[in-house]
N, C-alpha and C positions, 0 to 999 in steps of 0.2 A: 630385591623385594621378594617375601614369601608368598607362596603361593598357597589360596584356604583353600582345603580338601576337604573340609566338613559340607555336608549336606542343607540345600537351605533350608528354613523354616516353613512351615505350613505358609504363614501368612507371605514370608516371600517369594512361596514358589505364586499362589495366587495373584500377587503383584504384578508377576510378570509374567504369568499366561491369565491378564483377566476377562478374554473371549474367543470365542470361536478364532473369529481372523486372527488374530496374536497366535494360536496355535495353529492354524492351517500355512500362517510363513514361516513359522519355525519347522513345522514338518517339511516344507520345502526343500529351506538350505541344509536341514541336519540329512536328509536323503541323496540332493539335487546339488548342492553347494550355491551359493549367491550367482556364478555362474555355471556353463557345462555347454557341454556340444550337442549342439541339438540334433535327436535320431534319424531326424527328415533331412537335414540341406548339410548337415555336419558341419555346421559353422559354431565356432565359439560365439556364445550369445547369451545375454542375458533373458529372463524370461520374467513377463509384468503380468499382474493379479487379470483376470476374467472377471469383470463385474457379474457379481448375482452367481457366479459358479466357481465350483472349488476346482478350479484348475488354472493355468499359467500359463501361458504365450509367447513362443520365439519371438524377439525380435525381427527375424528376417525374413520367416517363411511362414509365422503360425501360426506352426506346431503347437499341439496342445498336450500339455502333461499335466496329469492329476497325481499330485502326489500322496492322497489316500488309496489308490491304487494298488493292489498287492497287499494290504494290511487289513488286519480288523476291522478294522474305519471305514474300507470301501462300502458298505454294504448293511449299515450301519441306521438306527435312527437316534441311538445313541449320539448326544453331543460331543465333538472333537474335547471341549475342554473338560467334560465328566471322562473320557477316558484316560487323560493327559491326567487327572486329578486322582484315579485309581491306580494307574502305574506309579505314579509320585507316592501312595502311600505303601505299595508293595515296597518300594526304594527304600521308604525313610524306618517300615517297620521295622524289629526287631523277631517279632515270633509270631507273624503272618499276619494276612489280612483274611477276616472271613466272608463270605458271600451275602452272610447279611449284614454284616457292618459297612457290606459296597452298599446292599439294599438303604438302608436306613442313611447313608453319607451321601448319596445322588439322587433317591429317592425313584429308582427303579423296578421293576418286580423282578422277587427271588431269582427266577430263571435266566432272566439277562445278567444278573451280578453273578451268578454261578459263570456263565458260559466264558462273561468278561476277566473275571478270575482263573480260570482253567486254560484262557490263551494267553494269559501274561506271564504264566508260569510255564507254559511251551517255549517262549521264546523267551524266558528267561534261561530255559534251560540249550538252549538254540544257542545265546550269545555266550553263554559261559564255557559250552564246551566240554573235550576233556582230553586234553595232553596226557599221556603216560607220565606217570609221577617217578619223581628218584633217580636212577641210574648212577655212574661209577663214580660220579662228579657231582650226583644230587646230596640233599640233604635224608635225614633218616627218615622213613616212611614207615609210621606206625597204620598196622593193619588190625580189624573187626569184621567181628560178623555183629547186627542186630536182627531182634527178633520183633517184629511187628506184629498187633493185632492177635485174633485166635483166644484160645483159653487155656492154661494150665491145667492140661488135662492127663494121667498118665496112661500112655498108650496112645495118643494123638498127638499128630503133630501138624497142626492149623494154623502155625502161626508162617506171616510171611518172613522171607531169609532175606538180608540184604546184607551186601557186602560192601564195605567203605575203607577208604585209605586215604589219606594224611600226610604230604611230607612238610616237615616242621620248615619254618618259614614260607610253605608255600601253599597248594592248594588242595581242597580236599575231594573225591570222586566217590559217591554211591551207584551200586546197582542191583536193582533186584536180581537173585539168584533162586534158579528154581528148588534148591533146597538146602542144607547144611552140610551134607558131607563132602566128601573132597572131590568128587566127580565133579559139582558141581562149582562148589571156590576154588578151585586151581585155575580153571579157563582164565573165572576173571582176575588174578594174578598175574596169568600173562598177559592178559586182555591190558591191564592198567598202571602195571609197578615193572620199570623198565629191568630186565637181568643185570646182575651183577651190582643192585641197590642194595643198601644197609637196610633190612628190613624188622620192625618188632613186633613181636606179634605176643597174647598169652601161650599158654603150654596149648590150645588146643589141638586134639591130634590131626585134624584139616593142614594144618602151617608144618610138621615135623620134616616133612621134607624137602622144606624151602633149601637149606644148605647145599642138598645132594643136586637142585635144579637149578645151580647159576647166581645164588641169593647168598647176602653174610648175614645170617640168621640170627636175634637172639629174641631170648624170651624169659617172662616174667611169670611168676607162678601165683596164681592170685587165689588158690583154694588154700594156697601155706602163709599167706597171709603179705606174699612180696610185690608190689606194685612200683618199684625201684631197682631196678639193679644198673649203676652207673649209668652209661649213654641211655638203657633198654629199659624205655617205659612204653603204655600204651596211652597215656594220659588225656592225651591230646583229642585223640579218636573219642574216645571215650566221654569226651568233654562237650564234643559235638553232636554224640548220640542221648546224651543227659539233652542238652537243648533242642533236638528235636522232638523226643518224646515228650517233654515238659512245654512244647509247645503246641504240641499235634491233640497233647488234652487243653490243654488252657483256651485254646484259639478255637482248632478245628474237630474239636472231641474227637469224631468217628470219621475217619478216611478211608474208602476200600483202597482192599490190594492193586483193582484196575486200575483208580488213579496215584495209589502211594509214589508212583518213581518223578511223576509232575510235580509234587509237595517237596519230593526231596532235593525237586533239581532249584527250587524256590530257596532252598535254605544256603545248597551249595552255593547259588548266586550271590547271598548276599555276604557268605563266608568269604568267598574267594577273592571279593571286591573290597573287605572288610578294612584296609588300608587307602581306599579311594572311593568313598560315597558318592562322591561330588562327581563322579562320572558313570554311575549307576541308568541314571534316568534316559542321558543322551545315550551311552550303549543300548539301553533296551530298543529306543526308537531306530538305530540304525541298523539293528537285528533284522529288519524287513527289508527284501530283496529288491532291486529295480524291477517291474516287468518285463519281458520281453516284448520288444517291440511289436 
């Protein structure tokens, strides 16, 4: 039997979270599991609803566990199922969610859909991660710089540097870098692209001495007009930093530098997962840590 990976629709995720409690037991088990050993008497146990309160009860001894606890939720007057319903559309977007589109879709004011957007995209970027790309046995890791924000100015350089890499079939990593030249991208090279990976990069003179540090270099010279040469494109990258710009105007016009690496760990997420939607939403929720007892 196949198994569907596609993401459900508006109207079925609603279906099946269509209140409060329907989301407070799912937060449960996707946290707690149906069972678990309870932190008080350590007995394997199930644990049953608290009438009138968002918490749950050993069977044996209890014990009381809230599982909005440790999340956004705790603390909240936000509804469980408005925030269940804002992460689901972070999931199913394509080119972001903006803060007033949370505003106008829950019916919130500005500041709460800002704050509720700015954490979903933390722990988006929390569950996503970031594995060192490539190595001897990886696939080829197309590398970039992009340029954020600022003005084309000559003589200033205002614009924020981010650095990103790609390995083809698999995932892609941004980080902001505090400027363009190579003091600054080489760290995150090593920081991110494991020695001894196939790496492609253009002719910039930052990447020239990839070969001489452990890297099989090649490059593509895109001011002579070559954006091909056999295995050595940068296409890929470059495909990714087309969609995020063309989303970062369309969605969120204006992004500061302070928050740009939050937006980008947003896109990384949905790239990365870009083969399994359908397990986007429950990752996010299991992103949140147990407490400590």
């Amino acid at each position: 039997m196949s198994t569907n990976t596609k993401l459900p629709t508006i109207r079925q995720f609603l279906e099946r979270f269509p209140d409060d409690e329907t989301c407070l037991d799912h937060l449960m088990i996707t946290r707690y599991g149906k069972r678990h050993t309870c932190a008080k008497c350590g007995k394997e146990a199930n644990f049953h609803r608290v009438k009138a309160r968002r918490c749950y009860e050993c069977d044996f001894c209890g014990y009381q566990v809230y599982p909005t606890a440790g999340t956004p939720f705790e603390a909240t007057r936000t509804s469980l199922r408005d925030w269940y319903t804002v992460m689901f559309l972070f999931c199913s977007s394509r080119n972001g969610v903006s803060a007033k589109e949370v505003q106008r879709t829950i019916g919130v004011t500005y500041k709460t859909a800002w704050r509720m957007c700015n954490l979903i995209r933390q722990y988006m970027g929390y569950v996503d991660g970031d594995a060192p790309l490539g190595g001897v046995d990886g696939g080829i890791v197309e590398a970039d710089k992009m340029f954020y924000g600022g003005k084309d100015k000559q003589g200033e350089d205002d614009k924020t540097v981010v650095f990103g890499a790609i390995e083809r079939g698999g995932e892609v990593i941004t980080r902001i870098v505090p400027g363009r030249g190579r003091k600054h991208v080489m760290p995150a090279i090593f920081d991110w692209i494991k020695p001894g990976s196939r790496v492609a990069t253009d002719e910039a003179g930052v990447f020239k001495e990839l070969s001489e540090l452990g890297y099989l270099h090649g490059t593509v010279n895109h001011s002579a007009g070559e954006y091909v040469n056999g295995q050595v494109h940068t296409n890929n990258i470059e495909a990714f930093w087309s969609h995020v710009k063309r989303s970062m105007r369309g969605t969120y016009v204006s992004v500061s530098e302070k928050w740009l690496q939050t937006y980008l760990w947003e896109f990384e997420f949905r790239q990365n997962l870009r083969k399994h939607p359908h397990l986007m939403f429950d990752l996010l929720l299991q992103s949140f840590p147990r407490p400590e007892r």
